[in-house]
Residue, then its C-alpha position, 0 to 999 in steps of 0.5 A: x595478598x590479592x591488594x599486593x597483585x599488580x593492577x592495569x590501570x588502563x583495564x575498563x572498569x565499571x562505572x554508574x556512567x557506563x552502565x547507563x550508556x550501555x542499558x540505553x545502547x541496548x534500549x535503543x538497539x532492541x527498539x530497532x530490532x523490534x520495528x525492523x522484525x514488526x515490518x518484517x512479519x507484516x510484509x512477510x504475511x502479505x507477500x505469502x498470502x497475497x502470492x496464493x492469489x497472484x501465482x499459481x502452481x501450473x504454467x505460466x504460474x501467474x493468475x492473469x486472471x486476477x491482474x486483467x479482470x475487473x472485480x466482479x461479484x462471486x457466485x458460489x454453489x456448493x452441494x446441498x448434502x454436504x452443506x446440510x451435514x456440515x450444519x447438523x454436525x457444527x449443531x452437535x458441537x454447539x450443543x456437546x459444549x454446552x452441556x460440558x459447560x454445565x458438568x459439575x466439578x466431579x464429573x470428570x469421565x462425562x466431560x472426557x467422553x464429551x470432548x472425545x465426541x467433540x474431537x471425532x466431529x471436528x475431524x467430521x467437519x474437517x473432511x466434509x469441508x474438504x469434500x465441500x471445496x471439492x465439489x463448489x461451482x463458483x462463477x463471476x458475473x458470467x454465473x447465470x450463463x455457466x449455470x444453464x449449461x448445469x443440469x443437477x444445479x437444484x442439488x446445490x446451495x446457492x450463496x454471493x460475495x460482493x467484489x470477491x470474484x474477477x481480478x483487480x486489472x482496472x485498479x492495477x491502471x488506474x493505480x498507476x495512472x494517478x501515481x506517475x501523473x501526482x509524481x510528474x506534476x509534483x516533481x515540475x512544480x517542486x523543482x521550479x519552486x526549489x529554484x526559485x528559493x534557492x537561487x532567486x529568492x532574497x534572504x528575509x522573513x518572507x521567505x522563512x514564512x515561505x519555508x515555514x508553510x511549506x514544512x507545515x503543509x508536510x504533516x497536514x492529515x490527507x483528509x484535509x488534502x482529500x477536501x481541498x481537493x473535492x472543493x478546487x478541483x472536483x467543485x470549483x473547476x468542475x472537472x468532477x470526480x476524475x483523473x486529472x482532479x486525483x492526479x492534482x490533489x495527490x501532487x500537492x500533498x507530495x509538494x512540501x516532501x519534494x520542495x524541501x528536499x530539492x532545495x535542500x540539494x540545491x544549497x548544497x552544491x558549492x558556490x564555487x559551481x556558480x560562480x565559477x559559470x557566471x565568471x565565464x559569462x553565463x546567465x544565471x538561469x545558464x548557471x543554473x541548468x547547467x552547474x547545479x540542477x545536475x548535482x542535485x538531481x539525485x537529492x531530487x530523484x530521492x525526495x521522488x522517491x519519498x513523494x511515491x511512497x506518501x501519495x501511493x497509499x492515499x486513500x481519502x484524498x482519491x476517494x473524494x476526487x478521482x476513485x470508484x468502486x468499481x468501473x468496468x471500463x479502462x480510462x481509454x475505452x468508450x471515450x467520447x474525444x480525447x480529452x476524456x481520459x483525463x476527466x473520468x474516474x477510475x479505480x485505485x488499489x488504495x480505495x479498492x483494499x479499502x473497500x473490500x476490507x471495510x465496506x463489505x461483510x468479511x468471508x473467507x474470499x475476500x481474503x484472498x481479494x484483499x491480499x492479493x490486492x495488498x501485494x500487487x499494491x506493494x510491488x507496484x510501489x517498489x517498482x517506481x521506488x526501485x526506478x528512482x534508485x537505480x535511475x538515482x545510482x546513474x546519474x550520481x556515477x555521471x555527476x562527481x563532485 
């Protein structure tokens, strides 16, 4: 009876085909989600853990401190009974595992008793550390000074952490400095470059070859720009290891992003804007300035916007040619003439994440350094992205074609 039954031949009906297209839509739509949760979880831990070191829970509620101060080694002092019992107590623990390692299979009430004892410890050491955090003295680079004004300071164990004291200021400058000097070299640059091949150059093999190396120089590993650097303009120039050497360095490796781009923008603005200013007598450069570099501004201030992303986190091109790992002066302080500013070196988040996180033996302070580096890191790369959008946004609402 059921063959009898009407059937709607436009109903969707199951196919090898469109089962395929639908597990490669859901393929694809989970890989998506995955990246998209990937990125999420580590901004997410950054931003929570950096915070701790950024803000604080009492007015103005951020650590000035840590964004002005330059990095100082941390001098820790923590009272010397509790630290003995701590160590006398992590003993017991280490000793009451071994032995519940060495319990035979039918020694089931001994291994329970073991690991009652080793809970009720653990809940010792938690305390104990409690109280220990309570009663530390920690002090920067001032420690011997803070501490001579301590009379009991023979009951305290003394212990120091390299770069995990002070603030990350000095970074936070210098990071800033290389970053809008790159971008404004690299933006004058790429947009002459764009200029040229896109409204004077002449079609042909060389200038597919040009745009052939210009495409290649884009996925050339940053070591190898860090090198080129070190032998042009550290060597070669002599401007050693400095601010304008970093500055030069990270421009040429946001050139290919930003020539590409731009001239990308260029050709594709009408030609009818061109002609239309030659027809009224305009000279070509004329034309230029005025019929096409403001339409392709905002493909212009996008290409920016990837050249920040890619020369703000470097870290082997400025190691060579322009960062510290640690300077106390700002690049405007003790110079000598003017011209100093630019032929020093300074310090650099990039290099200084680096440095805390692989140079130096981990603990539980150089977390926090290592954090709240990371996240005023983030921010300060958001902050000139978000310039280049909005700026971007204005010009596009200006410029309709």
């Amino acid at each position: 009876m059921d063959s009898l039954k009407p059937q709607n031949i436009f109903s969707k009906r199951r196919s090898t085909q469109g089962t395929l297209e639908a597990t490669i839509s859901g393929a694809l739509r989970l890989a998506t989600y995955l990246v998209i949760i990937s990125a999420g979880y580590i901004f997410l831990n950054i931003s929570i853990n950096g915070s701790k070191a950024v803000f604080t829970t009492e007015a103005p509620f951020i650590n000035v401190e840590f964004l002005t101060q330059k990095p100082q080694t941390l001098h820790v002092f923590e009272p010397k009974v509790i630290d003995t019992e701590l160590k006398s107590i992590k003993a017991a623990v280490v000793k009451l595992e071994a032995n519940s390692r060495n319990l035979g299979s039918g020694e089931i009430v001994a291994a329970d008793e073991i690991e009652q004892q080793i809970e009720t410890l653990e809940e010792q050491i938690k305390t104990l550390d409690i109280e220990r955090k309570a009663g530390r003295l920690m002090y920067g680079d001032d420690a011997y000074r803070a501490l001579a004004e301590e009379p009991n300071i023979e009951h305290y164990v003394y212990s120091n952490y390299a770069y995990s004291g002070g603030g990350i200021g000095p970074a936070i400058v210098g990071t800033c400095l290389l970053v809008v000097g790159s971008i404004s070299i690299a933006l004058t640059l790429g947009i002459l470059c764009a200029i040229f091949l896109s409204e004077y150059s002449t079609p042909g093999r060389t200038l597919q070859l040009i745009r052939l190396s210009v495409l290649n120089l884009s996925g050339v590993p940053s070591i190898v720009f860090g090198l080129f650097g070190f032998g042009m303009f550290v060597l070669f120039f002599g401007w050693g290891v400095s601010l304008i050497a970093g500055c030069f360095t990270l421009a040429i490796m946001a050139l290919p992003v930003i020539i590409a781009a731009s001239e990308e923008s260029m050709r594709a603005i009408p030609k009818g804007f061109r002609e239309g200013s030659l027809a009224l007598g305009a000279s070509k450069w004329t034309s230029v300035r005025t019929n096409v570099l403001p339409y392709a501004l905002p493909g212009i201030l996008t290409s920016s916007i990837m050249g920040v992303a890619r020369v703000a986190g470097e870290t082997a091109p400025i190691m060579f040619t322009a960062a510290f790992a640690l300077r106390d002066q700002l690049p405007w302080q003790g110079l000598e003439k003017p011209t100093d500013f630019f032929f020093q070196g300074v310090m650099a988040l990039p290099y200084h994440i680096y440095v805390v996180s692989a140079k130096i033996p981990q603990n539980e302070y150089t977390r926090n350094m290592q954090y709240g580096a990371a996240f005023v890191f983030l921010l300060i790369v958001g902050f000139f992205a978000l310039s280049s959008i909005i700026l971007r946004i204005k010009i596009r609402k200006k410029y309709k074609w």
